[in-house]
C-alpha positions in Angstrom: 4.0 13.4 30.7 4.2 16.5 28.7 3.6 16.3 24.9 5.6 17.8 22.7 4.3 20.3 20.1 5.9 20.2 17.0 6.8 23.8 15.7 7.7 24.4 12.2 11.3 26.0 11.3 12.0 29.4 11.4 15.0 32.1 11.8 13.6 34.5 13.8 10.8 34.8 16.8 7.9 37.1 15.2 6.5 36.3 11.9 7.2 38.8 9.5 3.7 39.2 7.2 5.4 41.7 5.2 8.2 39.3 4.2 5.3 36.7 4.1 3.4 38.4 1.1 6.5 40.0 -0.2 8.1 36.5 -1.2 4.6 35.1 -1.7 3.8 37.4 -4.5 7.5 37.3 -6.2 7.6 33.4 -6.4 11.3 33.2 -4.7 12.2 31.3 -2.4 14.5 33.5 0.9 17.8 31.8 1.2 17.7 28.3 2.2 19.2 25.1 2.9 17.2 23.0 0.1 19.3 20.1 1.1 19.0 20.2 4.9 14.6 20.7 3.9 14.8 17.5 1.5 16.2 15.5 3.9 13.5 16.7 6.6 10.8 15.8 4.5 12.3 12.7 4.0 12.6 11.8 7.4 8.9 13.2 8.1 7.7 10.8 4.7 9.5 7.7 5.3 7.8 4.1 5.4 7.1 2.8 9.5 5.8 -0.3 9.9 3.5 0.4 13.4 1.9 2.8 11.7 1.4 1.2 8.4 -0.5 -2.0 10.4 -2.7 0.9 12.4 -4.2 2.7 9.2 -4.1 -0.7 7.1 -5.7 -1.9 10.0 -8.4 0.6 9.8 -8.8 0.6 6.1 -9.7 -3.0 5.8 -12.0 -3.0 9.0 -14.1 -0.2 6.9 -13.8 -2.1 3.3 -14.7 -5.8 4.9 -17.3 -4.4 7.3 -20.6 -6.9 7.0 -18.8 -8.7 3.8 -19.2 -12.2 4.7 -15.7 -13.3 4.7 -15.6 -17.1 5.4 -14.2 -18.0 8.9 -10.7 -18.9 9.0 -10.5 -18.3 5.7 -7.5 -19.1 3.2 -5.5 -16.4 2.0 -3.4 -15.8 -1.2 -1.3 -13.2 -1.8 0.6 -12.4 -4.9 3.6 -10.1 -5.1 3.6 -10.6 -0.9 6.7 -9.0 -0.1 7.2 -9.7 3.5 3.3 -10.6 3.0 2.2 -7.9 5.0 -1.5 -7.8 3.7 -1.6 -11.5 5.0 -0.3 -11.2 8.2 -2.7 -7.9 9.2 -5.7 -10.5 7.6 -5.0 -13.2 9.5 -4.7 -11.2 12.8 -8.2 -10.3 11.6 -9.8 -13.6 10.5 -7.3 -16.6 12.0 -6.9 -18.8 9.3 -4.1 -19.5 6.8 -2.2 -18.2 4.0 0.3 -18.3 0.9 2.6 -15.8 -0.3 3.5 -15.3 -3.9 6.8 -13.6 -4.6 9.7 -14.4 -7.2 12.4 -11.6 -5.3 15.1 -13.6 -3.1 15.3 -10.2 -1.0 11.7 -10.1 0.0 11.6 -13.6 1.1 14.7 -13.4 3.0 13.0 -10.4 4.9 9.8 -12.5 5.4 12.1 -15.3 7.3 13.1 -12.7 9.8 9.9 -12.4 10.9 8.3 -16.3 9.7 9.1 -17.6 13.1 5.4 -15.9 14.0 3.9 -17.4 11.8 5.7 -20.3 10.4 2.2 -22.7 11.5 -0.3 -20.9 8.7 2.1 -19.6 5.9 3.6 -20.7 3.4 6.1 -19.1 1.4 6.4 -19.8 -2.7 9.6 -18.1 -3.9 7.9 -18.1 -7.5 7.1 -16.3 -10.9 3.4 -14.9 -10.9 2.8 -15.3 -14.6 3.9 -19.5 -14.0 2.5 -20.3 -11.1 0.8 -23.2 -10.6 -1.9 -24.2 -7.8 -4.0 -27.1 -7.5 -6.4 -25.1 -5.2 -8.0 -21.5 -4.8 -8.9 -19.3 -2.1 -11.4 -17.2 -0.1 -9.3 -14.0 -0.3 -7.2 -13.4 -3.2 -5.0 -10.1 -2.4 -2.2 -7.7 -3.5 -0.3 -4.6 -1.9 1.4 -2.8 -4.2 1.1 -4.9 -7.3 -0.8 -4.1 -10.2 -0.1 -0.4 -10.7 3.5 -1.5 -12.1 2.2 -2.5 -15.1 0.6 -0.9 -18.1 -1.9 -3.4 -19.4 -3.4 -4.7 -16.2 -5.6 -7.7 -18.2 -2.8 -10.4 -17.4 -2.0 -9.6 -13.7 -5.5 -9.1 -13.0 -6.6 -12.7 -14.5 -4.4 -14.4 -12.0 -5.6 -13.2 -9.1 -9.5 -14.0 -10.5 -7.4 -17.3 -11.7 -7.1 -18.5 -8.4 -10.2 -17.0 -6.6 -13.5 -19.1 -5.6 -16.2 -18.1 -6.8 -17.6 -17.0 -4.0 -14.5 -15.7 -2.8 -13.2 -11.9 -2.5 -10.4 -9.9 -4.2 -8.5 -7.1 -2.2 -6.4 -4.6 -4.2 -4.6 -2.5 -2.8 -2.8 0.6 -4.9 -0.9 3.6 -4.3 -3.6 6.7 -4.6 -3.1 9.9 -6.9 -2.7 12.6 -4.4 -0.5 15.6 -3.6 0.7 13.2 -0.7 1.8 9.9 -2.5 3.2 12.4 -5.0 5.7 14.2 -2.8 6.6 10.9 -1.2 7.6 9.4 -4.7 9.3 12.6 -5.3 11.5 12.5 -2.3 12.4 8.6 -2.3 14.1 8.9 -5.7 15.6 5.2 -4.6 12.3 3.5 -4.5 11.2 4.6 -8.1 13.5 1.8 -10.0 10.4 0.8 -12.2 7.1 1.8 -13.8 4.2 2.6 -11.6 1.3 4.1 -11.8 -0.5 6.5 -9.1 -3.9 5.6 -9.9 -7.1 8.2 -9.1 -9.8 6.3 -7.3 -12.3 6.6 -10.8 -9.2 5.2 -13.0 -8.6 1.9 -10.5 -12.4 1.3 -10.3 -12.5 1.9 -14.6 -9.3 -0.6 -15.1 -11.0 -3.1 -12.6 -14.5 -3.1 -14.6 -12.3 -3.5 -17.6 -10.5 -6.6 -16.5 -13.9 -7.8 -15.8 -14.0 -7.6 -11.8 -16.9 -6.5 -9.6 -16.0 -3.6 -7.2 -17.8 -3.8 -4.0 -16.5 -1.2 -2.1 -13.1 1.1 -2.5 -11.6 3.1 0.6 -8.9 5.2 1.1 -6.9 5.2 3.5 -6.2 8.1 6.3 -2.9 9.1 8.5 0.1 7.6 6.5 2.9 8.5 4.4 1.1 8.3 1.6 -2.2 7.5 0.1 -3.5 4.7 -0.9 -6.5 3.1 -2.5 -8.4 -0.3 -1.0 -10.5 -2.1 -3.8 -13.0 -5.4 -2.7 -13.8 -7.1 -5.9 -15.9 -9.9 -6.8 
């Protein structure tokens, strides 16, 4: 089969380099259809799932590489969502897991999908700042967590709350970049509450703060946006 190259918009066959640095130079824009070009970015910056497990995927293979993560270890995740992080983890290392979210929404999503994995998760529909467990784990996690609040001392104390000692914490944050930027900027929906994009040196600064070890921080390649991996101690 044939693959498709993809060509970028234009009006007319030849490019015009006059026109080019003409418009360059004078800082206007030629007559366009802004709203036709928002929703094409959009569509090009829009979340998909296969390819969110491929470059996850990736990112943790190069953040746990030679760690010594117990085998079969247990998993907690805290603000799980559909528990996502969990799921790709325990592809990766069998075991078992438990998902921490207080948002009805999210675990009604995770039930569409629990059937595959009904037999090593468990789903508490719970407030993170309450929470009470009588054990801890070998991975303590979070996707898209910590950067929505401003003092990061409390949130960050629960997940070393619940962590053994010689257990790992896996952060995950979405990364300062032109990219993440642009993707924020044209999902005006998904901005309903305060987050922070978060420079790799300012994540590794806040987590020293809180009193964590990082180990290792990666970032990840190919998707919508960036983001930032942090091991911790």
């Amino acid at each position: 089969m044939k693959q498709m190259i993809y060509t970028t918009k234009n009006t007319s066959a030849d490019f015009n380099w006059t026109e080019y640095f003409t418009t360059l130079n004078s800082g206007e824009t030629p007559g366009v259809d802004a709203n036709l070009y928002f929703q094409n970015v959009r569509e090009l910056l829009r979340e998909n799932a296969h390819l969110l497990g491929l470059v996850l995927g990736d990112v943790l293979r190069k953040l746990l590489r030679d760690v010594p993560v117990k085998p079969e270890p247990r998993v907690l995740e805290l603000g799980a969502g559909t528990g996502f992080l969990t799921r790709l983890l325990l592809t990766m290392y069998q075991g078992s897991g438990v998902l921490v979210d207080n948002c009805q929404t999210s675990f009604d999503a995770y039930n569409q999908v629990a059937h595959n994995h009904a037999d090593r998760i468990t789903y508490l529909l719970e407030d993170l700042f309450t929470l009470k467990l009588t054990e801890t784990f070998d991975l303590v996690c979070s996707f898209g967590l910590i950067e929505h609040f401003k003092e990061k001392a409390e949130i960050l104390s629960i997940h070393k709350q619940f962590c053994k000692e010689d257990g790992y914490l896996i952060l995950i944050v979405p990364m300062d970049s032109f990219l993440t930027r642009a993707y924020y900027e044209v999902h005006p929906e998904i901005n309903l509450g305060y987050r922070e994009l978060l420079t790799k040196k300012i994540a590794l600064e806040q987590l020293r703060a809180s009193g964590l070890q990082p180990i290792r921080a990666e970032v990840s390649q190919g998707y919508v946006y960036d983001f930032l991996t942090i091991l911790c101690k």
